[in-house]
TILUM-661750 format. One record per residue: x, y, z of N, C-alpha, C in turn. Coordinates in steps of 0.1 Angstrom, whole numbers. Layout:
N
+-------+-------+-------+-------+-------+-------+-------+-------+-------+
!    nu !    nv !    nw !   cau !   cav !   caw !    cu !    cv !    cw !
+-------+-------+-------+-------+-------+-------+-------+-------+-------+
!     X !     Y !     Z !     X !     Y !     Z !     X !     Y !     Z !
...
+-------+-------+-------+-------+-------+-------+-------+-------+-------+
***
This chain:
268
+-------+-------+-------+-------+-------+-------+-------+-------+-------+
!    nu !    nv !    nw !   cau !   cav !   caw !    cu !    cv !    cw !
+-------+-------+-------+-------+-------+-------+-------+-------+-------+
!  -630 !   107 !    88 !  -635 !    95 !    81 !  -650 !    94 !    84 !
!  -661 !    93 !    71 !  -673 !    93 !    71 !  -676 !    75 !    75 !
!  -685 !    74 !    76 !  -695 !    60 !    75 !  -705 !    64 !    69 !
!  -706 !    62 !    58 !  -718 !    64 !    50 !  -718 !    52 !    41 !
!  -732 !    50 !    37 !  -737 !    43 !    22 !  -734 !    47 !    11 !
!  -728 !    37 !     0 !  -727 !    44 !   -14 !  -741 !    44 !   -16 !
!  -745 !    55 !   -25 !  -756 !    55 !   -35 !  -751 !    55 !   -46 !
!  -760 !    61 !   -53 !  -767 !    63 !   -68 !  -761 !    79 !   -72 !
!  -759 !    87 !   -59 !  -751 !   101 !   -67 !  -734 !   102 !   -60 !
!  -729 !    88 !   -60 !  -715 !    91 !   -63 !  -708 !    97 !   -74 !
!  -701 !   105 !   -77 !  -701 !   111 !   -92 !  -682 !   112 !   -85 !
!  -675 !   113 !   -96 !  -671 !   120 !  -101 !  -670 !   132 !  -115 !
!  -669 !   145 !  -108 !  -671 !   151 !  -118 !  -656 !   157 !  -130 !
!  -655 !   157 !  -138 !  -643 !   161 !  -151 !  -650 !   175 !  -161 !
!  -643 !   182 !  -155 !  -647 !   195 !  -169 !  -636 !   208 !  -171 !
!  -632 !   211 !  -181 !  -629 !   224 !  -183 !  -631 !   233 !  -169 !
!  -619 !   243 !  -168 !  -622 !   255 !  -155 !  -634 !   263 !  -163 !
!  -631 !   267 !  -180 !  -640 !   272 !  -185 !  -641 !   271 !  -200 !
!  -647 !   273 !  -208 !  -648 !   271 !  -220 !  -634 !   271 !  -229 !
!  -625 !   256 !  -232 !  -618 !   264 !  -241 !  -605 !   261 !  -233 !
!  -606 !   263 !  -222 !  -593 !   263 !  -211 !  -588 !   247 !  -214 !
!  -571 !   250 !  -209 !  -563 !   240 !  -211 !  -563 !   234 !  -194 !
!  -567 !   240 !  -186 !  -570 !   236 !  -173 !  -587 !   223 !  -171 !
!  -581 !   216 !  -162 !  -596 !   207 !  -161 !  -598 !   208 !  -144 !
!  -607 !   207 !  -145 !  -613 !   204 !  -130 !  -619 !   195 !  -127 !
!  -615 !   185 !  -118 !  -620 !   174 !  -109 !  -625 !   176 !   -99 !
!  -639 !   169 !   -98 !  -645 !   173 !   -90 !  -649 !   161 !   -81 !
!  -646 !   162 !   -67 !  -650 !   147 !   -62 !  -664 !   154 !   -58 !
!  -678 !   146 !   -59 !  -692 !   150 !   -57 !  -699 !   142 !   -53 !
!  -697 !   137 !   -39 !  -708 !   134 !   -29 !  -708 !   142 !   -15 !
!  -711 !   154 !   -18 !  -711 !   162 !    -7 !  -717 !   157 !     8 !
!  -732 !   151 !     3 !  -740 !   144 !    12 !  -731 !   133 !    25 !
!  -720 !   131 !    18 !  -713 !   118 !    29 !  -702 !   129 !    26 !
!  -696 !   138 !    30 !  -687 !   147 !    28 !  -674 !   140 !    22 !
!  -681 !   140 !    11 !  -668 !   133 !     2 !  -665 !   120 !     2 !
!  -671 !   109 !    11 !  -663 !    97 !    13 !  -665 !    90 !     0 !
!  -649 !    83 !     0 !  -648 !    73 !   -10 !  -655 !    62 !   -11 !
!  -662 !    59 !   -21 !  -666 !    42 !   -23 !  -662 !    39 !   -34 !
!  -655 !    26 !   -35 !  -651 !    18 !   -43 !  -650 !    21 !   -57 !
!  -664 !    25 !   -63 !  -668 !    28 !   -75 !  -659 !    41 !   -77 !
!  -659 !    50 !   -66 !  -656 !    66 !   -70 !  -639 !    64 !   -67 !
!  -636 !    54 !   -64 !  -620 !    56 !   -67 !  -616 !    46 !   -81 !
!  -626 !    37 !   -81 !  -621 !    36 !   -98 !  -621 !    48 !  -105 !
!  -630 !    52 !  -103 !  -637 !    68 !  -112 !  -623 !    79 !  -112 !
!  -621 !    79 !  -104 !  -610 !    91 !   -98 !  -595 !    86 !  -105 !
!  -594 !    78 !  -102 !  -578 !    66 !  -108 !  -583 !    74 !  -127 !
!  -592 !    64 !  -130 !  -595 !    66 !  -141 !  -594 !    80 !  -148 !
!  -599 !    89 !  -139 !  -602 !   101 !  -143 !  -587 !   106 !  -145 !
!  -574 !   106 !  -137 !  -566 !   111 !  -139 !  -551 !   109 !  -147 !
!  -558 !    89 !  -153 !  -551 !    80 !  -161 !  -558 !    92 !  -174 !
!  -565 !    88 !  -178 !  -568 !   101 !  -192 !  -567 !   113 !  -188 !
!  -567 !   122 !  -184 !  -563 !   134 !  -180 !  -545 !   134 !  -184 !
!  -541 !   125 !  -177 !  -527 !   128 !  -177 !  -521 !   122 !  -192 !
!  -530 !   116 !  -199 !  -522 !   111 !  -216 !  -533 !   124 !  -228 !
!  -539 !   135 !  -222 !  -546 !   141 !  -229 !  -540 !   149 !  -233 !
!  -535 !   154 !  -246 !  -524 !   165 !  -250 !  -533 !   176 !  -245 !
!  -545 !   177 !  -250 !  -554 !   192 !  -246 !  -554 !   198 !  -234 !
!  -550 !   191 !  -225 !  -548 !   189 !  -209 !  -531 !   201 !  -207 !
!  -536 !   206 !  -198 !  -519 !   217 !  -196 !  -514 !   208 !  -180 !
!  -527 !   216 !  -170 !  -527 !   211 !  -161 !  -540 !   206 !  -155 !
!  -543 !   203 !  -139 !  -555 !   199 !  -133 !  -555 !   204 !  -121 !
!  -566 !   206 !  -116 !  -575 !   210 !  -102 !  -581 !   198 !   -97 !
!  -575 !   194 !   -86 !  -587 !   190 !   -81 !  -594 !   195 !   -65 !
!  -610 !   196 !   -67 !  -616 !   199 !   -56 !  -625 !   189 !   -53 !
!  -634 !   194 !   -39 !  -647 !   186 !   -35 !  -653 !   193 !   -32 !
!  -669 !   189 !   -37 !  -678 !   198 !   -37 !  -687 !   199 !   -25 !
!  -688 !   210 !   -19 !  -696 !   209 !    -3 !  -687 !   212 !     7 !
!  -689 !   210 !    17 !  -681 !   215 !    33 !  -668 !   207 !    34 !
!  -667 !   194 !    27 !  -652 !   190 !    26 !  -643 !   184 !    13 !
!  -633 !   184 !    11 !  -624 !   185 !     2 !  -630 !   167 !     0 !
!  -623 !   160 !    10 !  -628 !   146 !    10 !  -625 !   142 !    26 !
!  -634 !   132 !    27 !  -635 !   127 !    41 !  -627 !   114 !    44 !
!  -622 !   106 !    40 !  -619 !    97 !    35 !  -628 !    83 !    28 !
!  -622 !    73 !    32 !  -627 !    63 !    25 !  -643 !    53 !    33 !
!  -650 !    54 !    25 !  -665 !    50 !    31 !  -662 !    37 !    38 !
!  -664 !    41 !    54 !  -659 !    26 !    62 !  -671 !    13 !    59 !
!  -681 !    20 !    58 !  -689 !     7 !    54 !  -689 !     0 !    43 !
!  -677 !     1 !    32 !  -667 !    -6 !    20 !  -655 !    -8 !    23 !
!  -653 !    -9 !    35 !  -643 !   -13 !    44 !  -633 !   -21 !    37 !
!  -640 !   -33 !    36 !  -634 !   -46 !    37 !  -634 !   -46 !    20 !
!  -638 !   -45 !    18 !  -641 !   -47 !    -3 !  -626 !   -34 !   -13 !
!  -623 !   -21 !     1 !  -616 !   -12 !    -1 !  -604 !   -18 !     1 !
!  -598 !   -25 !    14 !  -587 !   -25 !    20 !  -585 !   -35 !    19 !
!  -591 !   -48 !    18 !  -584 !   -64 !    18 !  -578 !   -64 !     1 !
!  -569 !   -69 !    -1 !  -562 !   -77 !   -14 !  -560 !   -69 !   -27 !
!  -566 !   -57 !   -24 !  -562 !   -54 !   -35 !  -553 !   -33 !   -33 !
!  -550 !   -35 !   -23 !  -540 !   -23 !   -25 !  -531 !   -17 !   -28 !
!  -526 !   -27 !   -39 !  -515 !   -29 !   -47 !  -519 !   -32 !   -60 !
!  -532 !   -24 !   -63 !  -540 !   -27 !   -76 !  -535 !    -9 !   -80 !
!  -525 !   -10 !   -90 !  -522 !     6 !   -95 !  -534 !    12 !  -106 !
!  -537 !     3 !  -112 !  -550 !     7 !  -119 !  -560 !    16 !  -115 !
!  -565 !     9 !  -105 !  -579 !    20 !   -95 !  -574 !    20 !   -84 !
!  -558 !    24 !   -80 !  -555 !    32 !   -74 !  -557 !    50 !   -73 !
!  -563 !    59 !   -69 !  -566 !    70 !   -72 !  -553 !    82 !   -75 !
!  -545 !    74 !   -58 !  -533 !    82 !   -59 !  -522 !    75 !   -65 !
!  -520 !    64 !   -66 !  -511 !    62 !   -78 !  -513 !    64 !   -92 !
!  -523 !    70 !   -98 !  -531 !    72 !  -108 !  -522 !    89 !  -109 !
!  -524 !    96 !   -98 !  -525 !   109 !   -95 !  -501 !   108 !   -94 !
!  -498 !   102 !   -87 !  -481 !   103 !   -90 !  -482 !   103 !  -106 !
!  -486 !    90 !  -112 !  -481 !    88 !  -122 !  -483 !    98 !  -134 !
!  -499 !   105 !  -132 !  -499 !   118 !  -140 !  -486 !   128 !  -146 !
!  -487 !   128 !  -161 !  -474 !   139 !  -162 !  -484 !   153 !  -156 !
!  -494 !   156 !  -158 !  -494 !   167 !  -157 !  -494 !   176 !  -139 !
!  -495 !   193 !  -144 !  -492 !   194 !  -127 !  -506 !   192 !  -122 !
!  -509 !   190 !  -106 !  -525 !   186 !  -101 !  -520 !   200 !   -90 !
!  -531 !   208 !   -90 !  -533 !   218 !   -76 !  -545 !   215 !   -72 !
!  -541 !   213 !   -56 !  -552 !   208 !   -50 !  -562 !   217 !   -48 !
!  -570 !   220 !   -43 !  -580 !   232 !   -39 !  -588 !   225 !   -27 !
!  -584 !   224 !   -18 !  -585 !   220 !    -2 !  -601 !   229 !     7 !
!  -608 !   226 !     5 !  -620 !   236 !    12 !  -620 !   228 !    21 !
!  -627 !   227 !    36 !  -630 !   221 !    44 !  -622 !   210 !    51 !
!  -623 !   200 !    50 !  -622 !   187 !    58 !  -613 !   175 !    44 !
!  -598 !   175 !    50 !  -594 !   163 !    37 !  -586 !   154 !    55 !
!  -596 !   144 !    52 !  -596 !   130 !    64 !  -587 !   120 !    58 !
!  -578 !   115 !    64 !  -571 !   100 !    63 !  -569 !    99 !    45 !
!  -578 !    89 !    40 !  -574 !    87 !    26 !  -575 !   105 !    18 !
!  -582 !   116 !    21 !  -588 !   125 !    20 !  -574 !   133 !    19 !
!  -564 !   133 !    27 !  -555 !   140 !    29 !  -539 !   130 !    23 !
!  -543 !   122 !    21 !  -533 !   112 !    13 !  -537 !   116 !    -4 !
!  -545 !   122 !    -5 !  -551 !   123 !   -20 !  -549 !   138 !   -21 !
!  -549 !   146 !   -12 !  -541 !   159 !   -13 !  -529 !   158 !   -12 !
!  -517 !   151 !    -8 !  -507 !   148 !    -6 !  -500 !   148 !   -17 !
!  -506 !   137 !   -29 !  -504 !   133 !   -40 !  -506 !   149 !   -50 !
!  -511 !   159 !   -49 !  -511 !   169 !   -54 !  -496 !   178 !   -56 !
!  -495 !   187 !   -66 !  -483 !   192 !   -71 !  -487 !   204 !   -60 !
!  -493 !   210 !   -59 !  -494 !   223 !   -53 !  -506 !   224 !   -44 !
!  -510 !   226 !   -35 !  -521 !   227 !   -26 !  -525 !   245 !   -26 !
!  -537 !   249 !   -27 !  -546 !   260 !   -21 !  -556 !   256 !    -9 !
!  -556 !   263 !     1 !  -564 !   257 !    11 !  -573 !   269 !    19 !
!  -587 !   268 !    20 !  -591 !   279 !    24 !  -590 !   280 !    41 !
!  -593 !   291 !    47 !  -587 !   291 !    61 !  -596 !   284 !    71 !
!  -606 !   276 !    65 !  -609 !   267 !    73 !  -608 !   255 !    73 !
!  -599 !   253 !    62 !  -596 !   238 !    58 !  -586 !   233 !    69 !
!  -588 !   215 !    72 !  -586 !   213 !    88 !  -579 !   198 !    73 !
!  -566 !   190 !    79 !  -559 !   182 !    76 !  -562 !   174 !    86 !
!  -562 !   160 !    81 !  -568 !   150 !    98 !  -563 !   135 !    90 !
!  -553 !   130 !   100 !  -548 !   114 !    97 !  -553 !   109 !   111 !
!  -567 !   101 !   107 !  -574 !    94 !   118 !  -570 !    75 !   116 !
!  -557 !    71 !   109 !  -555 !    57 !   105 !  -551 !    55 !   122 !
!  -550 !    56 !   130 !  -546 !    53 !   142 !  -557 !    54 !   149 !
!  -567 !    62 !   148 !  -576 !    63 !   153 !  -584 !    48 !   154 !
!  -586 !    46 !   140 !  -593 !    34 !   135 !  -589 !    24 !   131 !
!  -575 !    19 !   137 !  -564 !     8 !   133 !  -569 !     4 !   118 !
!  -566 !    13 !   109 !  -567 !    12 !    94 !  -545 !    17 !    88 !
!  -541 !     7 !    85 !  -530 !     9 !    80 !  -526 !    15 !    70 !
!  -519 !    31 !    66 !  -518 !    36 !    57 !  -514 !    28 !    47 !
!  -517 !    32 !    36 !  -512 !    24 !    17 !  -514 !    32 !    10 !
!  -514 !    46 !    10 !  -513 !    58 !    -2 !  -504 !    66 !     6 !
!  -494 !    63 !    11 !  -479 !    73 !    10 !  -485 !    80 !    22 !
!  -494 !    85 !    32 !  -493 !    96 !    42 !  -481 !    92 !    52 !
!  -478 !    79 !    58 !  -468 !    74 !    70 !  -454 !    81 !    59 !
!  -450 !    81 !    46 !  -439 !    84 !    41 !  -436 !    96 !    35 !
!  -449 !   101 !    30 !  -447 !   118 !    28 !  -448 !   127 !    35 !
!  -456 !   129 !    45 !  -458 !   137 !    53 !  -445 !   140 !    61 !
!  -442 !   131 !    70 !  -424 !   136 !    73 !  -418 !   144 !    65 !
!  -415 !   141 !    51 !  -409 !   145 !    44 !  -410 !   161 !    41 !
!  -423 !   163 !    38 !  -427 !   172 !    39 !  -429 !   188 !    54 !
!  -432 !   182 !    64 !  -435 !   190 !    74 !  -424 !   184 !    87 !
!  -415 !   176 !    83 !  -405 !   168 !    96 !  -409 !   159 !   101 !
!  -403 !   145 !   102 !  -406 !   133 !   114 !  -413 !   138 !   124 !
!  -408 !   150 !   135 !  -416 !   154 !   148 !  -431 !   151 !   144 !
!  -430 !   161 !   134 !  -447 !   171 !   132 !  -457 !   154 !   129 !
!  -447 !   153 !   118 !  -456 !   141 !   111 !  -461 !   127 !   123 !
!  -449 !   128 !   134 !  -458 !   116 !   144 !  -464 !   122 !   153 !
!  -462 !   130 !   153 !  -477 !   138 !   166 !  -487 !   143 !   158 !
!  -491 !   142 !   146 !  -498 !   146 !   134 !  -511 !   130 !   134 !
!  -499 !   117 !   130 !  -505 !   107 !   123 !  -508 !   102 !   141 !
!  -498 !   101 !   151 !  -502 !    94 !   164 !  -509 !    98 !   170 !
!  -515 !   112 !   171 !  -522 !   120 !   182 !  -535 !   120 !   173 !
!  -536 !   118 !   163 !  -545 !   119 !   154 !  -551 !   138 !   159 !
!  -541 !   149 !   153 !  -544 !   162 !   159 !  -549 !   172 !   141 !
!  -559 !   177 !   144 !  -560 !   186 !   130 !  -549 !   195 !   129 !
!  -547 !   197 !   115 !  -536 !   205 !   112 !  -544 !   215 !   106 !
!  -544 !   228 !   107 !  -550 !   236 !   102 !  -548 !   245 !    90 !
!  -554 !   250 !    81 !  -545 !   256 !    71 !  -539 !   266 !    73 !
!  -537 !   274 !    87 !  -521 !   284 !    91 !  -510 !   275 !    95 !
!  -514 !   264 !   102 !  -502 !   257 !   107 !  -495 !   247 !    90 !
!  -506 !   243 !    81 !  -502 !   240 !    73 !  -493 !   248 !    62 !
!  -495 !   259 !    60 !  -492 !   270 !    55 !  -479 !   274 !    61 !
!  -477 !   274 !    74 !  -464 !   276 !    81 !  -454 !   266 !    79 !
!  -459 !   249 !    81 !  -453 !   243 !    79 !  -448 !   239 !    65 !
!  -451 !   244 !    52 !  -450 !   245 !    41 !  -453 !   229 !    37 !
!  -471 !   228 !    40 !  -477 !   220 !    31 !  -485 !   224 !    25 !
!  -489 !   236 !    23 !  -500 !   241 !    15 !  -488 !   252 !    12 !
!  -492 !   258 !    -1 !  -487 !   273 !    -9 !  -492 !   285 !    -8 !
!  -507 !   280 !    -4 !  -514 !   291 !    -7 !  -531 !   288 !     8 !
!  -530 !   303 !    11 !  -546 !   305 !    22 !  -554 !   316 !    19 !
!  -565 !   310 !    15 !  -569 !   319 !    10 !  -585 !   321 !    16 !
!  -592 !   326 !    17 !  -607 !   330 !    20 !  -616 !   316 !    15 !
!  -623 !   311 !    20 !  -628 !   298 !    18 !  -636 !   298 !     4 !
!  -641 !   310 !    -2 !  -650 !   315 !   -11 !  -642 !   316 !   -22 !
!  -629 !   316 !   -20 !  -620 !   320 !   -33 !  -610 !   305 !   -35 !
!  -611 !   296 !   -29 !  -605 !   279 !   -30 !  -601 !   282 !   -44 !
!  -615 !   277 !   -48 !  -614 !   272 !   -65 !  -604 !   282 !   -76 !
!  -613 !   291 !   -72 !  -607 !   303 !   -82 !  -591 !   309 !   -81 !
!  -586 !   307 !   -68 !  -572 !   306 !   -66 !  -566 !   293 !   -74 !
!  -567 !   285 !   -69 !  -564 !   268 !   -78 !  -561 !   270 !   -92 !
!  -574 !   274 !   -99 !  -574 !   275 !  -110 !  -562 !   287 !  -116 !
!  -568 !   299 !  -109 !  -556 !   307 !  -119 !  -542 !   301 !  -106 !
!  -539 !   296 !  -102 !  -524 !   288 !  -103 !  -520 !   276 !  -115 !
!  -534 !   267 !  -119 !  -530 !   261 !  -129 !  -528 !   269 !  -144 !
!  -535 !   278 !  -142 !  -534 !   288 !  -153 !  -524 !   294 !  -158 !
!  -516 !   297 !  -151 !  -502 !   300 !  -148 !  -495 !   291 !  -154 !
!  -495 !   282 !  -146 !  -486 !   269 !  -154 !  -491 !   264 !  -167 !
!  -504 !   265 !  -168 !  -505 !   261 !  -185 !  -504 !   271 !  -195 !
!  -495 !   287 !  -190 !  -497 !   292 !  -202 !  -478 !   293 !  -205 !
!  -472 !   283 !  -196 !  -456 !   281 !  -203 !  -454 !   271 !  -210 !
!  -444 !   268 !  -214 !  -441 !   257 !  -220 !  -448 !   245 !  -219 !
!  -456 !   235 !  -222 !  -462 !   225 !  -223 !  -454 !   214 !  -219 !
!  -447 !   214 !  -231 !  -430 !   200 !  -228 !  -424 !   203 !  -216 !
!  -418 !   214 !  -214 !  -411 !   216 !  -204 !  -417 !   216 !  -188 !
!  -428 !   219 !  -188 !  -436 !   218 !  -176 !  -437 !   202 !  -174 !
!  -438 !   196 !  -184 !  -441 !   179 !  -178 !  -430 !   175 !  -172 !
!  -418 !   179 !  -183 !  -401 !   171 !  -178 !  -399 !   179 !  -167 !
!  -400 !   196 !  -166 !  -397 !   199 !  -147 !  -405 !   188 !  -136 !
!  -417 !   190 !  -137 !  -424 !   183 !  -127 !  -420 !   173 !  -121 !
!  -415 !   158 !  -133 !  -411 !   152 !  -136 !  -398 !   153 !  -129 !
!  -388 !   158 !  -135 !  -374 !   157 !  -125 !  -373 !   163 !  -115 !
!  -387 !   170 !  -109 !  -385 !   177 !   -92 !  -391 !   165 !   -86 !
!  -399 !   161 !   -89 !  -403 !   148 !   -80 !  -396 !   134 !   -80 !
!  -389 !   131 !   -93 !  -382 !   120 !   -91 !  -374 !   122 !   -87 !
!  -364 !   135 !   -86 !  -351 !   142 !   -77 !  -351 !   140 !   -60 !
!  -366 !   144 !   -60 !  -371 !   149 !   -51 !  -366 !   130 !   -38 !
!  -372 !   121 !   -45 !  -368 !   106 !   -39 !  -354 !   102 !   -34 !
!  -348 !   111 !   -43 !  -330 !   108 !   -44 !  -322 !   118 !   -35 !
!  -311 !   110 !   -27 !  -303 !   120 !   -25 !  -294 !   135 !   -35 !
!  -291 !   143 !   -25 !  -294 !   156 !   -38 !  -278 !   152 !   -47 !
!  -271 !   141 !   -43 !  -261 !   142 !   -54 !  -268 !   136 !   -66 !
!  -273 !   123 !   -60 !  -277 !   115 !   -71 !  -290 !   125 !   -76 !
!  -296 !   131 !   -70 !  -310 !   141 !   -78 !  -301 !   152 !   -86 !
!  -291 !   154 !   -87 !  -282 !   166 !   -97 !  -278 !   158 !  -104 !
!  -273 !   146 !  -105 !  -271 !   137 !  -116 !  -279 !   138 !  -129 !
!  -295 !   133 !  -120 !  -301 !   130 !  -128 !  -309 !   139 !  -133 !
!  -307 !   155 !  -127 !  -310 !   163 !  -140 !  -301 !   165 !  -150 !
!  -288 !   170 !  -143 !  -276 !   165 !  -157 !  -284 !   158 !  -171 !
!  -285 !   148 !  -167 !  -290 !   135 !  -174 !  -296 !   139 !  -185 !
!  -311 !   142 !  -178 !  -325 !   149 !  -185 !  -323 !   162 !  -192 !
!  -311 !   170 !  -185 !  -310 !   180 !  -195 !  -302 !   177 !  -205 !
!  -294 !   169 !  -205 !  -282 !   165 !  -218 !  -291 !   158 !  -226 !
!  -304 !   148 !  -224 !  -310 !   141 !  -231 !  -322 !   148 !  -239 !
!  -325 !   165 !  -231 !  -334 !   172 !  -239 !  -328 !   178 !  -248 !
!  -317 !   189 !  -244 !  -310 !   194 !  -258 !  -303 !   188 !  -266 !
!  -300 !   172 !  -266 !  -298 !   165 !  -273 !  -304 !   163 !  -288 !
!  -321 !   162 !  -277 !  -332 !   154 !  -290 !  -333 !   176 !  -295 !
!  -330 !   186 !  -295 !  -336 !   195 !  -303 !  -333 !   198 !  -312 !
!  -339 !   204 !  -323 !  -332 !   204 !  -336 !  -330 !   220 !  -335 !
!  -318 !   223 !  -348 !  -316 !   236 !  -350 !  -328 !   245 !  -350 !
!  -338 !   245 !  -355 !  -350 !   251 !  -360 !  -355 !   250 !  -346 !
!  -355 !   243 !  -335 !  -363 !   243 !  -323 !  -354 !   256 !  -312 !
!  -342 !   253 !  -318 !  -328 !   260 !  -308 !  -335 !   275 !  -311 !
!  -338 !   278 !  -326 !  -337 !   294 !  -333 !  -350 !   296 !  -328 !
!  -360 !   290 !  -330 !  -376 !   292 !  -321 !  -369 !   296 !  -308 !
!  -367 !   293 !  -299 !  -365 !   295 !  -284 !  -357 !   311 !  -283 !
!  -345 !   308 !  -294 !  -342 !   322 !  -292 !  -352 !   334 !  -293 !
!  -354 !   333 !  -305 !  -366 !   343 !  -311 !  -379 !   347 !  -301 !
!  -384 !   332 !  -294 !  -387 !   333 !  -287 !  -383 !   342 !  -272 !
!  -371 !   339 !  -270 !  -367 !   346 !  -257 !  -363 !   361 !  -262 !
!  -357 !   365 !  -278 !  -358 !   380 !  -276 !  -367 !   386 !  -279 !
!  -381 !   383 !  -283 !  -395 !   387 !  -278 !  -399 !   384 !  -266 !
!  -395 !   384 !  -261 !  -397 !   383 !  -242 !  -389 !   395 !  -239 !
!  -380 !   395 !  -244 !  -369 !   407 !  -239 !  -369 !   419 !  -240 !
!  -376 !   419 !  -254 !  -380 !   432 !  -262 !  -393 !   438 !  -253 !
!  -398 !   431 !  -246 !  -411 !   432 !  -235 !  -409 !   439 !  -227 !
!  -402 !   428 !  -219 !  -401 !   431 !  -206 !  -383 !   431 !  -202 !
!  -378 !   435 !  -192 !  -364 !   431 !  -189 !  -362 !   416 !  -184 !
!  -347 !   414 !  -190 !  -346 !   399 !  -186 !  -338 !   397 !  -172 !
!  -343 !   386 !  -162 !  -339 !   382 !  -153 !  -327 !   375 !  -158 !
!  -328 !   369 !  -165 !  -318 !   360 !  -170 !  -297 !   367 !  -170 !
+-------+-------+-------+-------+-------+-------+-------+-------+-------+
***
């Protein structure tokens, strides 16, 4: 967690991985306060990934930070203007902005993701982390009360044990231990973050469009439910997709799958 001043180059940055691409990259950019949030840059951010996520052009998203850390967390000297009354504002909320996205988000983790920092990687579909990237929940440190999901996902993710000698000990997690514990996917050379990230979004944006939002979609809302009731409710979503398709969509897919076949051998 930084203590720094907002300035005048809080940015967030939004762009194409490259000319043309169905991938975008988010860029959190105040390197100078290693990432810390101010007020402004989590409207910015919320905002940024409320259009991103209703953008057909959009497949999927990256997000990174630019400089020695991913993000540091939230600028304590906006303390009070951050955390009093309005935490329950989903609007310029960054990470409820970020669940509610249909599209998928891979994190690209370089350095340092602190308290809000690592609640905002959390909220990510996929994580890449370079091997010096350090995970750190300092809310106990600084009797700051989580409100972006780290007290409830993190268990979930890495076990109760890990997660309270994680969030109580306030202990870095490193990206081998994270990687072991299966909260990152991917470790890669600190130089290659981005470029891993991206061709993982790449990947995903070159399948199905529809179908990539509705999986994402029922692995995470499954993901809340017990696994009877999470098999239900893909039941559900699959009976209500082939429902809506028409003949002409059914004969596309075939056609489509025996040009796949005629390729390559089918796993299927």
């Amino acid at each position: 967690m930084v203590a720094a001043s907002p300035d005048s180059g809080d940015l967030i940055e939004v762009e194409p991985a490259r000319p043309g691409s169905p991938v975008t990259v988010v860029t959190i950019n105040r390197p100078a306060a290693l990432n810390a949030l101010t007020k402004p840059m989590m409207i910015s951010l919320a905002a940024a990934f409320r259009r991103l996520g209703a953008d057909d052009a959009v497949a999927a998203v990256v997000l990174a930070g630019r400089g020695r850390a991913f993000c540091s967390g939230v600028d304590l000297t906006a303390a009070e203007e951050v955390f009093k009354g309005d935490v329950k504002d989903v609007a310029t909320d960054p990470v409820a902005q970020m669940e509610l996205c249909r599209k998928p988000i891979v994190g690209a983790i370089a350095g340092f993701a602190v308290t809000a920092g690592f609640e905002i990687a959390l909220a990510c579909d996929i994580l890449v982390a370079g091997r010096s990237a350090k995970f750190l929940d300092t809310h106990a440190k600084f009797g700051i009360f989580p409100s972006w999901g780290l007290s409830q996902k993190l268990s979930r993710i890495i076990g109760p044990n890990r997660a309270r000698e994680v969030s109580l000990t306030c202990m870095p997690v490193t990206a081998e231990m994270a990687e072991r514990w299966g909260l990152v996917n991917h470790v890669v050379d600190d130089n290659e973050v981005l470029s891993k990230a991206i061709e993982v979004a790449e990947a995903i944006a070159r399948n199905n469009r529809k179908l990539v939002v509705l999986y994402k979609s029922v692995i995470n809302d499954g993901f809340k439910l017990d696994l009877e009731h999470a098999q239900a409710l893909e039941k559900e979503r699959g009976h209500n997709y082939y429902n809506g398709m028409t003949k002409e969509q059914f004969a596309n897919m075939q056609k489509f799958i025996q040009g796949r076949s005629s390729k390559t051998p089918s796993k299927l």
